[in-house]
VMD Tcl script that draws the C-alpha trace (Angstrom):
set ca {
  {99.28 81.26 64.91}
  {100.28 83.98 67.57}
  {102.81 83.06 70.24}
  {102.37 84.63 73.46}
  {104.78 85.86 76.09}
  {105.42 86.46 79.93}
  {108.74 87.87 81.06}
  {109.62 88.42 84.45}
  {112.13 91.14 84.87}
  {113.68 91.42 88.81}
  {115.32 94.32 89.45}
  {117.54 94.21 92.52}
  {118.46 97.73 94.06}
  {121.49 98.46 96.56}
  {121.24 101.42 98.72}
  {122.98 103.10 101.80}
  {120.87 105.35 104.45}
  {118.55 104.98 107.14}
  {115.33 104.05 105.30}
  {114.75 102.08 102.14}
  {114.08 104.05 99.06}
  {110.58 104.58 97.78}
  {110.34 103.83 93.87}
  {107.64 105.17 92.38}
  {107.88 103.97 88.47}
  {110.05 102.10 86.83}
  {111.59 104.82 85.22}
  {112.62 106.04 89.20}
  {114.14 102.93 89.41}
  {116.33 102.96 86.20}
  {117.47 106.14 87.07}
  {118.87 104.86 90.67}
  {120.57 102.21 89.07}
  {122.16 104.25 86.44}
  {122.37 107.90 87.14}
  {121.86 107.75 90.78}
  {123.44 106.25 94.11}
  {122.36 103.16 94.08}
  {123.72 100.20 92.70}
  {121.85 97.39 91.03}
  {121.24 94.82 88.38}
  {118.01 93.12 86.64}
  {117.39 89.76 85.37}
  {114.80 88.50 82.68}
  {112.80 84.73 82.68}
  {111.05 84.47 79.85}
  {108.14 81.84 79.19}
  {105.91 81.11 76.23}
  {102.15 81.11 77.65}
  {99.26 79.93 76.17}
  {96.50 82.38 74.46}
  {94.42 81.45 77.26}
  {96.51 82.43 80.25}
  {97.51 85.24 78.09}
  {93.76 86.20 78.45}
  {93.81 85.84 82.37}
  {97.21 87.47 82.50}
  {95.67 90.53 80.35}
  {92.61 90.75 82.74}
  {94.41 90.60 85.62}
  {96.60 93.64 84.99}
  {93.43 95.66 84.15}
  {94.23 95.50 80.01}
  {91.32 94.36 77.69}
  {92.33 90.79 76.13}
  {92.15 92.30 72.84}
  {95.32 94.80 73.39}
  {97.33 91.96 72.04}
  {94.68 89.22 70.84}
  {92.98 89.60 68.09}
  {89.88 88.25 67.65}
  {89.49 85.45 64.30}
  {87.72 87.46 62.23}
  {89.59 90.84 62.91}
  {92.73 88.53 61.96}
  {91.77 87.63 58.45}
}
mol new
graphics top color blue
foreach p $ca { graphics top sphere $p radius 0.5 }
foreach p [lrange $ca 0 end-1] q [lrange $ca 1 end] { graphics top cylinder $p $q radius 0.2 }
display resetview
């Protein structure tokens, strides 16, 4: 049986000016924190979900279920 997993990674970004940055991608924001002026640091939760709210997780970020789901059949 497939085990299914949600991590929430929290990037927190210190800068200096007169306006906050605007990140675009996380890739914009790994280069800030390492390459560029800004300082920062990220934390990870991680928690086990069921296949279920993996579904509604799936769906609600606009992926089709069966990116990481497979259906009983296609499993065998």
């Amino acid at each position: 049986m497939a085990r299914y997993w949600k991590s929430l990674i929290t990037a927190t970004v210190l800068t200096e000016g007169d306006e906050p940055p605007t990140f675009d991608t996380l890739a914009h924001v790994h280069e800030a924190i390492t390459d560029g002026e800004s300082s920062g640091q990220w934390t990870q939760q991680d928690a086990e979900v069921t296949e279920q709210t993996m579904r509604e997780l799936l769906l609600a970020q606009g992926s089709d279920p069966n990116f990481l789901i497979l259906e009983e059949e296609e499993a065998l």
